[in-house]
C-alpha positions as CSV (number, residue, x, y, z in Angstrom):
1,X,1.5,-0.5,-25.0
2,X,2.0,1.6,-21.7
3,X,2.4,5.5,-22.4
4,X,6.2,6.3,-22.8
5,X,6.9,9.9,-21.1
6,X,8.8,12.0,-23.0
7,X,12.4,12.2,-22.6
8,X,14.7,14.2,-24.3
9,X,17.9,14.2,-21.9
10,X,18.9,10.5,-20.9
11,X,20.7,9.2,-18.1
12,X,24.1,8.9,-19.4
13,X,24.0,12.8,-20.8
14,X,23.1,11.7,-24.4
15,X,20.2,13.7,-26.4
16,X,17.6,12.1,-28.0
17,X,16.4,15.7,-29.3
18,X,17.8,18.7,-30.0
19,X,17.3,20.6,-26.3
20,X,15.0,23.6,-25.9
21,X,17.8,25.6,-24.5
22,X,21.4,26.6,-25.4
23,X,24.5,25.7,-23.6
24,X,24.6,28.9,-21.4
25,X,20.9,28.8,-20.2
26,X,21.8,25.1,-19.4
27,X,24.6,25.8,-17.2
28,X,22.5,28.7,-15.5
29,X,19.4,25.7,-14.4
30,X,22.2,23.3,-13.8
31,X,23.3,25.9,-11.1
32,X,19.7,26.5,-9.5
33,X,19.8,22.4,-9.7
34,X,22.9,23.0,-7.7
35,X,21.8,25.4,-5.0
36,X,18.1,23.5,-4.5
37,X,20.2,20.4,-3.4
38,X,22.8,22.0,-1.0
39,X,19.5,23.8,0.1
40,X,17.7,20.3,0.5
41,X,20.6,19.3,2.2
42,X,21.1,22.2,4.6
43,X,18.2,22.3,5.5
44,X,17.9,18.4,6.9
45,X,20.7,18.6,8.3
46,X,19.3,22.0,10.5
47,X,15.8,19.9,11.5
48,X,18.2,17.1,12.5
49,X,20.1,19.8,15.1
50,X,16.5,21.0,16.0
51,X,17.1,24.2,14.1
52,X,14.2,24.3,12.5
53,X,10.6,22.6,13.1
54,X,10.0,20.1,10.6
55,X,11.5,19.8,6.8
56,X,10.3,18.2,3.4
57,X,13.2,16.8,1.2
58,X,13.0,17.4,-2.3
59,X,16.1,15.4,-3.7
60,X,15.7,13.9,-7.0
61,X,12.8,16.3,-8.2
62,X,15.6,19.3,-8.7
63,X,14.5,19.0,-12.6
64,X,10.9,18.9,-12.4
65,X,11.1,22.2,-10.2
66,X,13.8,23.9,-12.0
67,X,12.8,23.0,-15.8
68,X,9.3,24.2,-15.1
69,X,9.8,27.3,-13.5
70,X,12.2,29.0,-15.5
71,X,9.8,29.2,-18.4
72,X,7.5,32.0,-16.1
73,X,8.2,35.9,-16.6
74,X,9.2,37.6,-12.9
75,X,5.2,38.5,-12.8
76,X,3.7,34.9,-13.2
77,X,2.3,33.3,-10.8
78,X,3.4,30.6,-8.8
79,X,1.3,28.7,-5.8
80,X,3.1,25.6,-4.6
81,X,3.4,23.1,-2.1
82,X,6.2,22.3,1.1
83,X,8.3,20.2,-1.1
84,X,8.8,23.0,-4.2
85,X,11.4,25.2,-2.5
86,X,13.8,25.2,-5.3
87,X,10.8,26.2,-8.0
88,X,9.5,29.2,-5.4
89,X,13.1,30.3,-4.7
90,X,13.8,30.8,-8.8
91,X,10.9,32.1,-9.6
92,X,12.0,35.1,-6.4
93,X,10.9,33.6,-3.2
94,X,14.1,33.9,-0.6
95,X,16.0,31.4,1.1
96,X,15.6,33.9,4.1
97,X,11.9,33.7,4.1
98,X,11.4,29.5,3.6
99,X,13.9,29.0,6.6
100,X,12.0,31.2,8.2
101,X,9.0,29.7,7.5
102,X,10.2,26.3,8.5
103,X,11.2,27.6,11.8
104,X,7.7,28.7,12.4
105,X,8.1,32.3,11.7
106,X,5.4,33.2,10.0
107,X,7.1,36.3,8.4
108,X,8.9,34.1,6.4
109,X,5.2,33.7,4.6
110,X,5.5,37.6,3.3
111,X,6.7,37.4,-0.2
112,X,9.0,40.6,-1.0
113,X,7.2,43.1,-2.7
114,X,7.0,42.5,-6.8
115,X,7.4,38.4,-6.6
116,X,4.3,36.8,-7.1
117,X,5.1,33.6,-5.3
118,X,2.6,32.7,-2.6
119,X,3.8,30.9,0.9
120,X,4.2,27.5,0.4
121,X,1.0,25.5,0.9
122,X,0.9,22.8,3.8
123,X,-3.0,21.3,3.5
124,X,-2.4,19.3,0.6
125,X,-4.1,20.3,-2.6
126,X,-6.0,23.4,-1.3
127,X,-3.8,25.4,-3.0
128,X,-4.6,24.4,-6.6
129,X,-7.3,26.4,-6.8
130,X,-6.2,29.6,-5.5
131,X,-3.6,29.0,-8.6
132,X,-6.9,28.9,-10.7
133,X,-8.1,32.1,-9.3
134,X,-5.4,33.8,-9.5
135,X,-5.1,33.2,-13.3
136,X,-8.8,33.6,-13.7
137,X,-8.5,37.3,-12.1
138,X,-5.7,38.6,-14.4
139,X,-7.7,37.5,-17.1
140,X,-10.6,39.4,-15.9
141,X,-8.0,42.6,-15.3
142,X,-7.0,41.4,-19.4
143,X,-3.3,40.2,-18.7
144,X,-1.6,37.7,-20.1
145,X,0.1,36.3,-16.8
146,X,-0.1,33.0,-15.9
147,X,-0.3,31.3,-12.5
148,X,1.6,27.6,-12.1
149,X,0.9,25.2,-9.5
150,X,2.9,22.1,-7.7
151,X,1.6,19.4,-6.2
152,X,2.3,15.6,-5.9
153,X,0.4,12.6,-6.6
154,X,-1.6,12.0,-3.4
155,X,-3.3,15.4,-4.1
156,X,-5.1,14.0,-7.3
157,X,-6.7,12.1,-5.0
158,X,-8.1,15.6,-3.4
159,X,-11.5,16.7,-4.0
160,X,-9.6,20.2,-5.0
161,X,-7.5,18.9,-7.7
162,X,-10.9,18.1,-9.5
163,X,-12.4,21.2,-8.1
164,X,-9.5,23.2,-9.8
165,X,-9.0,21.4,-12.7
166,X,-12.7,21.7,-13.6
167,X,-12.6,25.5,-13.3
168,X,-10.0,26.2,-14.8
169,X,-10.8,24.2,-18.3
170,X,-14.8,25.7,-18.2
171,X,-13.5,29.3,-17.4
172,X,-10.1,28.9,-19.7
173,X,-7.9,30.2,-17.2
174,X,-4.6,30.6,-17.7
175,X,-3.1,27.4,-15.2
176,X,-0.5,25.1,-15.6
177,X,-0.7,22.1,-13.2
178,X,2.6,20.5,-12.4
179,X,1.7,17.2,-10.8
180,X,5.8,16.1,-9.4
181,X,4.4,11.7,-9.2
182,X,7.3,10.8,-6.6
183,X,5.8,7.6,-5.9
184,X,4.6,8.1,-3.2
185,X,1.9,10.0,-1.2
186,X,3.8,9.3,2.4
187,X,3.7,5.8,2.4
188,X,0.9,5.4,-0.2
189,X,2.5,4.1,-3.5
190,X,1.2,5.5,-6.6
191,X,-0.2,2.2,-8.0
192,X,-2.8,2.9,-4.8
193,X,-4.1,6.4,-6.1
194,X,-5.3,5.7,-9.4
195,X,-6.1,2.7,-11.7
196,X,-5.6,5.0,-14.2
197,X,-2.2,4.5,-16.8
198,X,-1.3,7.9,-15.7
199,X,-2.3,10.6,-14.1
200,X,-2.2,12.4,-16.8
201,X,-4.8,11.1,-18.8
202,X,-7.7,12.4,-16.3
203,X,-7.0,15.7,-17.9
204,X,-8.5,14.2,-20.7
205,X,-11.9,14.0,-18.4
206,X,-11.7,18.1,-18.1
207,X,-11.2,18.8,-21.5
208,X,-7.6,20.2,-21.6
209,X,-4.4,18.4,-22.6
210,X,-2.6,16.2,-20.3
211,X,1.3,15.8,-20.7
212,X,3.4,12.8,-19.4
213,X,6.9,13.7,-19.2
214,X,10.2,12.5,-17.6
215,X,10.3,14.8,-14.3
216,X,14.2,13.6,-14.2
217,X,14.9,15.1,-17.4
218,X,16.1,19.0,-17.3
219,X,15.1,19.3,-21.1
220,X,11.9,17.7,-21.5
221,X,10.2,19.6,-18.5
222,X,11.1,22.9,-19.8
223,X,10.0,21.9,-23.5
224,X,6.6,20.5,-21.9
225,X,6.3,23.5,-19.6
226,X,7.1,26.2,-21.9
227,X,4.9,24.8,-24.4
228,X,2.4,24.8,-22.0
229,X,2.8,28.5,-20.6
230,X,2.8,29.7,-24.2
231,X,-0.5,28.4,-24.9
232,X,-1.9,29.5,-21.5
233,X,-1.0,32.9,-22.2
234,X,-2.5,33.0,-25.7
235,X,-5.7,32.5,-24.1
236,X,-6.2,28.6,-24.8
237,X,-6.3,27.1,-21.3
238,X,-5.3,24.9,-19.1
239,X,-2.5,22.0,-18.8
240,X,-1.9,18.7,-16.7
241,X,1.5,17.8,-16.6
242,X,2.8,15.0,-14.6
243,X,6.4,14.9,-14.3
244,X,7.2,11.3,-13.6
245,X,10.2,11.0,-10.8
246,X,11.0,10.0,-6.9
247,X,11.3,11.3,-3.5
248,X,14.9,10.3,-3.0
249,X,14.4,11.0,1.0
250,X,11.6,10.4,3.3
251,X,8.4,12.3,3.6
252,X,9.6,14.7,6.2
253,X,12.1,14.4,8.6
254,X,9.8,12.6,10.8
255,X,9.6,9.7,8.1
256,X,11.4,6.5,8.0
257,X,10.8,5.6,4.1
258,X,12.8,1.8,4.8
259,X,9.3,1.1,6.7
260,X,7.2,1.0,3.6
261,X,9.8,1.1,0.6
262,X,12.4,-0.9,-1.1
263,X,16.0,-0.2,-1.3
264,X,16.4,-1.4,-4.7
265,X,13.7,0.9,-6.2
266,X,15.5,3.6,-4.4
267,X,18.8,2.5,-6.0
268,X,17.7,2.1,-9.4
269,X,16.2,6.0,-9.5
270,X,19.2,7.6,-7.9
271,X,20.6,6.4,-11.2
272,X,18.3,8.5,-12.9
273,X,19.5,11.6,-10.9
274,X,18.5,14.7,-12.6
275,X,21.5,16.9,-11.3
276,X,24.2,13.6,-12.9
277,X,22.8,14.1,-16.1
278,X,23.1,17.2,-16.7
279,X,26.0,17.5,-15.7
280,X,27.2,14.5,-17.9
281,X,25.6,16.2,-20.8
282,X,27.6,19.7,-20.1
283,X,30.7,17.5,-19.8
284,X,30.2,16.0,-23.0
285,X,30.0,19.4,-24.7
286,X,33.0,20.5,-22.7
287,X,30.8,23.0,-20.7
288,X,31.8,21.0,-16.8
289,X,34.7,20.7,-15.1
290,X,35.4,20.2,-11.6
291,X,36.6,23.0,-11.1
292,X,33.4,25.3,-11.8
293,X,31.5,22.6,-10.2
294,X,33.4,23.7,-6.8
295,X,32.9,27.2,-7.4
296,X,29.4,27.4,-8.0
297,X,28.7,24.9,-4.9
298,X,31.2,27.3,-2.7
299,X,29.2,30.2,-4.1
300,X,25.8,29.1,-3.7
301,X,26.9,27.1,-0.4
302,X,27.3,30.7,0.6
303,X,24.3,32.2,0.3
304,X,22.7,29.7,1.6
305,X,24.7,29.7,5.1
306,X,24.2,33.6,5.1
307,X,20.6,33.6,4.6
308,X,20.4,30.8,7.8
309,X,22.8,33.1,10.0
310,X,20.0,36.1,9.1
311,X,17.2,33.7,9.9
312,X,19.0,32.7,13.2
313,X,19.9,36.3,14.2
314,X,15.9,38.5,13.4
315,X,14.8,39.1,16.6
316,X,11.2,37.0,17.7
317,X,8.6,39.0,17.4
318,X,7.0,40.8,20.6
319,X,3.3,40.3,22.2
320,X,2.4,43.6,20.8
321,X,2.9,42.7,17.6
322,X,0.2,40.7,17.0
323,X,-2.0,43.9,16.9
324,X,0.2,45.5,13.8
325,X,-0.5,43.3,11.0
326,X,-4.0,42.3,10.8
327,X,-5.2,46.4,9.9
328,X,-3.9,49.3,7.3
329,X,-5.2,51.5,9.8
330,X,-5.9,50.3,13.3
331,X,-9.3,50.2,14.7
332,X,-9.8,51.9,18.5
333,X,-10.5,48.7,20.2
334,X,-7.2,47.6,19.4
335,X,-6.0,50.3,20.7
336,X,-7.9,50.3,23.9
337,X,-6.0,46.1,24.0
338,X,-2.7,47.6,23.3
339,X,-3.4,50.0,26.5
340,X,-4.1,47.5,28.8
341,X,-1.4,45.2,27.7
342,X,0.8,47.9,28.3
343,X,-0.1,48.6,31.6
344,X,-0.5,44.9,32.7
345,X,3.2,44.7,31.7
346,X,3.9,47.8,33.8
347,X,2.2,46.1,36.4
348,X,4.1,42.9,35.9
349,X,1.3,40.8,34.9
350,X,1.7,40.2,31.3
């Protein structure tokens, strides 16, 4: 029989399982869930007014971001892709610094000191094995902190997702790879990647365990997850993870997903929506009610519009610039450059 993932949290907000969390941590996710769509959605709506240079939608894989990441301490690692910015935003990456990324400010890329999130990766798959080193190199400095990566199912198709997963299962590093299967890899389906009954069974290929888990379901990606953080930081290894679920939106903003995809397909996920469930769930437990709903979307609704009115307002950076963030201390031939810029532009040449 075809592998079942594992679902703990159905549709309708009914349990099949006693969740890993309580009530009040529930509501707390349900909230990032929250603020990643109106985030999702902000942000379209910005590339659409040419605000910002391109944008990935994430709608529908809220859960899969969300339910993994808040199983990491503050100093764990996290390396992920274009499409995570709801997972790199809880685990302390800004709003203010992905807008300004996707503007094409590349100070946005500048993590805030203490939050070890790197800039989101745009070469697909690259990034996997930085992940690796990074959790390789505390181990070699003897902590316990672990590095998680994202990436979608067109990067299994990468020679660096077999690159990284061979590493890290023959060195034992501390990496848990989150592979979010949307579908589709652009217009790729899945079915095209792999003959393979999941992508999770080539972990069995590097030696480390592979888990196949609803990527809709809230519950069952922080069970997996957390299980699998706990065992990377007692020193056991790796993890595959894919969290089955679907790119509700197209590629980028410069997609048209009707080209290559079926509306029914899309119709029968978005009743699967991660955010519905939980909410249903917290409803059934008297935990939701329309009003909170409205106050936590005004709330986070907030913060979102005031970190795109900071983005909008930093000044662009100057020609000179480019000389002060390359060096700690400045070598003299830069600034010999920076003298003759200077007096070109007194000259009116430059």
């Amino acid at each position: 029989m075809p592998r079942e993932p594992l679902q703990i949290l159905a549709p309708d907000g009914t349990i099949t399982a006693e969740p890993p969390i309580g009530i009040d941590e529930t509501r707390r996710l349900y909230r990032a869930m929250v603020a990643g769509r109106l985030y999702d959605r902000k942000c379209t709506a910005l590339q659409k007014q040419g605000r910002l240079a391109t944008y990935a939608p994430f709608q529908g894989q809220e859960a899969a971001q969300i339910g993994a990441a808040a199983v990491l301490r503050p100093e764990d690692w996290m390396v992920a892709t274009y499409r995570d910015a709801a997972a790199m935003w809880l685990q302390g990456y800004p709003w203010l610094n992905l807008i300004l990324g996707r503007t094409g400010d590349e100070r946005g890329g500048q993590a805030p000191d203490g939050v070890n999130v790197l800039p989101p990766s745009i070469t697909v798959g690259a990034h996997m094995i930085h992940a690796v080193g990074l959790a390789w190199g505390e181990r070699l400095q003897g902590r316990d902190r672990v590095a998680m990566t994202f990436f979608g199912d067109g990067a299994t198709s990468e020679g660096d997702f077999h690159e990284a997963m061979n590493f890290a299962a023959v060195y034992g590093t501390a990496t848990v790879f989150i592979c979010q299967n949307n579908g589709w890899a652009i217009s790729l389906p899945r079915e095209r990647q792999t003959v393979a009954e999941t992508i999770a069974d080539k972990a069995v290929g590097y030696g480390m365990p592979g888990e196949y888990v609803d990527g809709n379901d809230l519950f069952a990606m922080y069970a997996v997850a957390a299980a699998a953080v706990d065992r990377a930081r007692r020193g056991e290894g790796p993890t595959l993870i894919e969290a089955l679920t679907y790119r509700v939106g197209p590629h980028t903003t410069a997609d048209d997903p009707g080209r290559y995809r079926n509306q029914a397909e899309a119709d029968a996920w978005a009743a699967r929506d991660p955010l519905e469930r939980v909410r249903r769930y917290l409803e059934k437990e008297g935990a939701w009610d329309a009003a909170w709903q409205e106050a936590i979307e005004a709330d986070e609704g907030d913060l979102i519009e005031a970190a795109v009115a900071e983005a909008e307002a930093i000044a662009e950076p100057g020609v000179a610039d480019v000389f002060d963030f390359m060096f700690a201390d400045r070598p003299s031939h830069l600034d010999h450059q920076i003298e003759l810029l200077q007096r070109d532009r007194g000259a009116g040449r430059a």
